[in-house]
ZALUMVO-937733 format. One record per residue (C-alpha): residue in one letter; y, x, z. Coordinates in steps of 0.25 Angstrom, whole numbers, padded with zeros to 4 digits, always signed. Example, Ala and Ser with C-alpha at 12.3 -4.5 7.8 and 13.67 -1.06 7.14 Angstrom:
residues 2
A-0018+0049+0031/S-0004+0055+0029/
end
This chain:
residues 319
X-0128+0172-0002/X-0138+0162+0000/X-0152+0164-0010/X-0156+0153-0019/X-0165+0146-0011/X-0155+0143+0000/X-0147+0140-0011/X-0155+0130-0017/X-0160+0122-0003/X-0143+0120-0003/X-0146+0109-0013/X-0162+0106-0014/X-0172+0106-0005/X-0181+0117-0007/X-0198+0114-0006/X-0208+0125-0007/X-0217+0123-0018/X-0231+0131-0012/X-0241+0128-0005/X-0242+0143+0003/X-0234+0138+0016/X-0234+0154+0021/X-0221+0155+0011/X-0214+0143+0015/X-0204+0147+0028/X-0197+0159+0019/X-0191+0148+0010/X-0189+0138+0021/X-0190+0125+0012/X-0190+0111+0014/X-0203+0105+0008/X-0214+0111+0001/X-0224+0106-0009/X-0239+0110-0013/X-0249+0107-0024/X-0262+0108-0026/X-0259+0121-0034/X-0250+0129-0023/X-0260+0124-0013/X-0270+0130-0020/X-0262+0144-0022/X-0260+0143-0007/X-0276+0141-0004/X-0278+0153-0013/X-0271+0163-0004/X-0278+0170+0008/X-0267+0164+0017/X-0271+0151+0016/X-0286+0153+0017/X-0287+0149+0031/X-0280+0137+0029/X-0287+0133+0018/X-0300+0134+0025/X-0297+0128+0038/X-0293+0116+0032/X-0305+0116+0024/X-0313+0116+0036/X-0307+0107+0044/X-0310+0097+0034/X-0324+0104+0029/X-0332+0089+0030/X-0318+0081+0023/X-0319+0079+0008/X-0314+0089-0001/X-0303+0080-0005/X-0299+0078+0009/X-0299+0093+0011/X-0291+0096+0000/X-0280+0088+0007/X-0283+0094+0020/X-0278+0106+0012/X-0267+0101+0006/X-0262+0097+0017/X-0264+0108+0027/X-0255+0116+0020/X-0245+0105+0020/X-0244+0105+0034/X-0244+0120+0035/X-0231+0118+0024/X-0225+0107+0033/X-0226+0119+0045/X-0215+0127+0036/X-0206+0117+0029/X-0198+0107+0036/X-0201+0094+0024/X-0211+0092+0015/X-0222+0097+0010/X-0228+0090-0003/X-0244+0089-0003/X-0251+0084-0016/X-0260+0075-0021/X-0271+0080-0029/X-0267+0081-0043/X-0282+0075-0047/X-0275+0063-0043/X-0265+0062-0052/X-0269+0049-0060/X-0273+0042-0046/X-0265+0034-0040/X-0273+0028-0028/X-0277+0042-0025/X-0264+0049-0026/X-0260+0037-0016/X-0275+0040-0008/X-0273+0055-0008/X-0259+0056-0003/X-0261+0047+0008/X-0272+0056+0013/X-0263+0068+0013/X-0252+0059+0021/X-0263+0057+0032/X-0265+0072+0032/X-0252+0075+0035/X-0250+0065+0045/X-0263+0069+0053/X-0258+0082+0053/X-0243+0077+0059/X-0235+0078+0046/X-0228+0066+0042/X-0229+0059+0030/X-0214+0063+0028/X-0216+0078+0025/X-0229+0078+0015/X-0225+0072+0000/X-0236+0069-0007/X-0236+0075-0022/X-0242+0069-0033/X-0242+0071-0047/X-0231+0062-0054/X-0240+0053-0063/X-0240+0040-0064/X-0251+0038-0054/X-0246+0048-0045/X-0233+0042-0045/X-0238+0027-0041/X-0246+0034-0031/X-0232+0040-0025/X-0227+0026-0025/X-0236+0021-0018/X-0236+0031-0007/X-0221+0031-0005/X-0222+0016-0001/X-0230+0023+0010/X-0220+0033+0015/X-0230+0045+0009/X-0217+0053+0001/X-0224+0059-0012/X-0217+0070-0021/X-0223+0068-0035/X-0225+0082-0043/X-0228+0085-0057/X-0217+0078-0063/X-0211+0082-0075/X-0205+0068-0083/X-0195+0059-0079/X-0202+0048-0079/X-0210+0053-0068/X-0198+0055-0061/X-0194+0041-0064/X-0206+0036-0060/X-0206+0043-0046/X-0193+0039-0043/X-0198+0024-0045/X-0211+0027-0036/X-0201+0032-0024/X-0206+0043-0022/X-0202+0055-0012/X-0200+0067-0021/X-0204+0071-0034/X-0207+0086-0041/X-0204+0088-0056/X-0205+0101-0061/X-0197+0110-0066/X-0207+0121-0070/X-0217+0117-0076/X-0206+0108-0085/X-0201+0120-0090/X-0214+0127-0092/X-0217+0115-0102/X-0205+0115-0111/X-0205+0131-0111/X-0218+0131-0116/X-0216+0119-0126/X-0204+0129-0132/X-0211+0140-0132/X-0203+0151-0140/X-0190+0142-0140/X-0190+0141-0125/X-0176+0149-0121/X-0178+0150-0106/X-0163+0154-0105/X-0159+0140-0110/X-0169+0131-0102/X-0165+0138-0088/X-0159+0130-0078/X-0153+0118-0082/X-0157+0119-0094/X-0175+0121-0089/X-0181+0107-0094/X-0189+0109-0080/X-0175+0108-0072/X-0170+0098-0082/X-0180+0089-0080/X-0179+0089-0064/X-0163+0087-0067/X-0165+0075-0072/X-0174+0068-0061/X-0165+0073-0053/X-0153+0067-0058/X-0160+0055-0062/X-0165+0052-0049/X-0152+0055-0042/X-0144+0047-0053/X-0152+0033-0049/X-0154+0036-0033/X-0168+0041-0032/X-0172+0045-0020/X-0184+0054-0025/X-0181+0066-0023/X-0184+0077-0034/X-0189+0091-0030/X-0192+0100-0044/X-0204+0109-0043/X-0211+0118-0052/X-0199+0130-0054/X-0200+0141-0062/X-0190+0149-0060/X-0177+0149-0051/X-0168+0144-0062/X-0174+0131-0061/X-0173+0129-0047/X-0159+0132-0046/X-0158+0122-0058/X-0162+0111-0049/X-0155+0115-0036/X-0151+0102-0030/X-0163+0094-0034/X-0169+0087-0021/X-0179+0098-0019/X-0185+0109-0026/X-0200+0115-0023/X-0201+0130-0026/X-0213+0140-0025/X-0210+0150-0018/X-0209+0161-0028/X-0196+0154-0032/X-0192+0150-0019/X-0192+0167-0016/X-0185+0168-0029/X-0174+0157-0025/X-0171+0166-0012/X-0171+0180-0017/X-0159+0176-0028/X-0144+0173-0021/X-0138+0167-0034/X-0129+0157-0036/X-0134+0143-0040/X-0127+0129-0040/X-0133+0115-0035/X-0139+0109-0050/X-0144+0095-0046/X-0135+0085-0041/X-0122+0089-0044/X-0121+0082-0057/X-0133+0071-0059/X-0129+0069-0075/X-0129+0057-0082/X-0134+0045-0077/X-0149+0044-0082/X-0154+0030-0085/X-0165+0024-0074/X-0179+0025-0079/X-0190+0014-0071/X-0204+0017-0073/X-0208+0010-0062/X-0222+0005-0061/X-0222+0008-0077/X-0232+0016-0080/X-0234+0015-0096/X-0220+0019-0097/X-0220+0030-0088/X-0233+0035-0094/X-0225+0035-0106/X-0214+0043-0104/X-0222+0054-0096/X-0230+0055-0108/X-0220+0055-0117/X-0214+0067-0111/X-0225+0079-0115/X-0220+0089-0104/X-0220+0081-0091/X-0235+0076-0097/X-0242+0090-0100/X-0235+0095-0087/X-0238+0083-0079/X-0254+0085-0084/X-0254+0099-0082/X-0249+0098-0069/X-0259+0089-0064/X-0269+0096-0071/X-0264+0109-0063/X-0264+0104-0048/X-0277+0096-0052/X-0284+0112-0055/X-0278+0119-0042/X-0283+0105-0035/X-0294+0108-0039/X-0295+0122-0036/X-0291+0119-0023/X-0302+0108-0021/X-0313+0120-0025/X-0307+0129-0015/X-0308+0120-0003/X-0323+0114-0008/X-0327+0128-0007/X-0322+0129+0006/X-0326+0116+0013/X-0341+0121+0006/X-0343+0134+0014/
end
């Protein structure tokens, strides 16, 4: 009887979604992301001291900016030691409304790579799906730099990526559900929104379909789980990234589940062109209050752990 993990990689690539490489060879998977809050979870624990503070320095007369990506990207590479793709490395969250910066930052993290033998074909740049970010992926696409664009919640941001061409994209399943949970409040029946039925695994279905319907080729990997349930929900999406906690909880259970994406795509959805149109994709992200609060929050979040991170390795470079 085969666990649920070697279940699932039957119909979706399975990517670890942490930045603490030490755990990655027990689950064997394919990829592997990181953001600036797993990294920062990952510098906190005592394994990762040493690590932390060789890099810092080797690069002790470098900027702080440019030590931050030193960081960022030694543990990359110490990822890329484990797993046999990709690992995805992102841009600083500050940066969210930037576009030439986006563009400056992530070619910097590139040229890391490639000086340290990697190439360009096993890092994806993440960046927050905004409209900024989202031009920014564009334009380094043209340039064979592959970019997987996270914290997305609405469709039109799909929409939009899918016109940008870019590599991959993250919509997320939890933090989708934690929204409308809380919004219901007492009304909420967990029971009734499991499944098919989470407005998280809902939302990612439809991309999905959408994207298959109309032959894009970005793929769509769902992120931010809560539970197995929604997981299994989406077995058969291109790729699913999954902490660990979940990834041990997926192989510790031998039940029975059938693929969920790709067997049947639904009715055909209508093609939606936001291309180069920012006022109107502005306009329907704000018009839909969960993927903007989430969206804000999000950035907001990865912006404080950044920051964290920066105080950290100041403190370091200082002594």
């Amino acid at each position: 009887m085969q666990h649920q993990l070697q279940q699932l990689k039957q119909y979706s690539t399975v990517v670890a979604d942490t930045g603490d490489f030490l755990q990655l060879a027990r689950f064997a998977p394919q990829d592997a992301t990181t953001n600036p809050s797993l990294i920062l979870k990952a510098v906190l624990q005592p394994d990762y001291a040493p690590l932390l503070e060789s890099t810092v320095a080797a690069h002790k007369n470098a900027s702080l900016e440019d030590i931050v990506d030193q960081v960022l990207v030694r543990f990359g590479l110490e990822i890329l030691k484990v797993v046999p793709g990709r690992v995805s490395t992102e841009v600083d969250a500050r940066l969210s409304f930037d576009r030439a910066a986006t563009v400056t930052r992530a070619r910097r993290l590139i040229a890391l790579y490639e000086q340290a033998g990697i190439g360009r074909e096993r890092v994806l740049i993440k960046i927050a799906a905004t409209w900024e970010g989202i031009q920014a992926a564009r334009e380094l696409e043209k340039d064979g730099i592959f970019c997987n664009l996270t914290l997305l919640f609405a469709f039109c941001q799909a929409v939009a990526c899918a016109e940008a061409k870019v590599r991959l994209i993250s919509p997320f399943v939890g933090r989708i559900y934690d929204w409308h949970k809380k919004s219901l409040g007492a009304a909420w029946d967990e029971t009734a929104r499991s499944l098919s039925n989470d407005p998280g695994v809902q939302s990612v279905t439809r991309i999905f379909n959408y994207y298959k319907q109309h032959g894009i080729a970005t793929q769509v990997m769902g992120a931010s789980f809560r539970n197995v349930g929604q997981i299994t929900a989406l077995s058969g999406c291109d790729l699913l990234t999954i902490s660990p906690d979940l990834l041990a909880k997926l192989e510790a259970s031998d039940a029975p589940f059938e693929r969920a994406l790709g067997v049947d795509l639904g009715a055909a959805q209508p093609a939606i062109t936001y291309d180069e149109d920012e006022a109107a994709f502005r306009y329907a992200l704000n018009d839909d209050a969960m993927a903007t609060e989430k969206l804000a929050e999000g950035i907001r979040g990865f912006a404080v752990d950044a920051g964290k991170l920066d105080a950290m390795i100041a403190s370091l470079k200082n002594k």
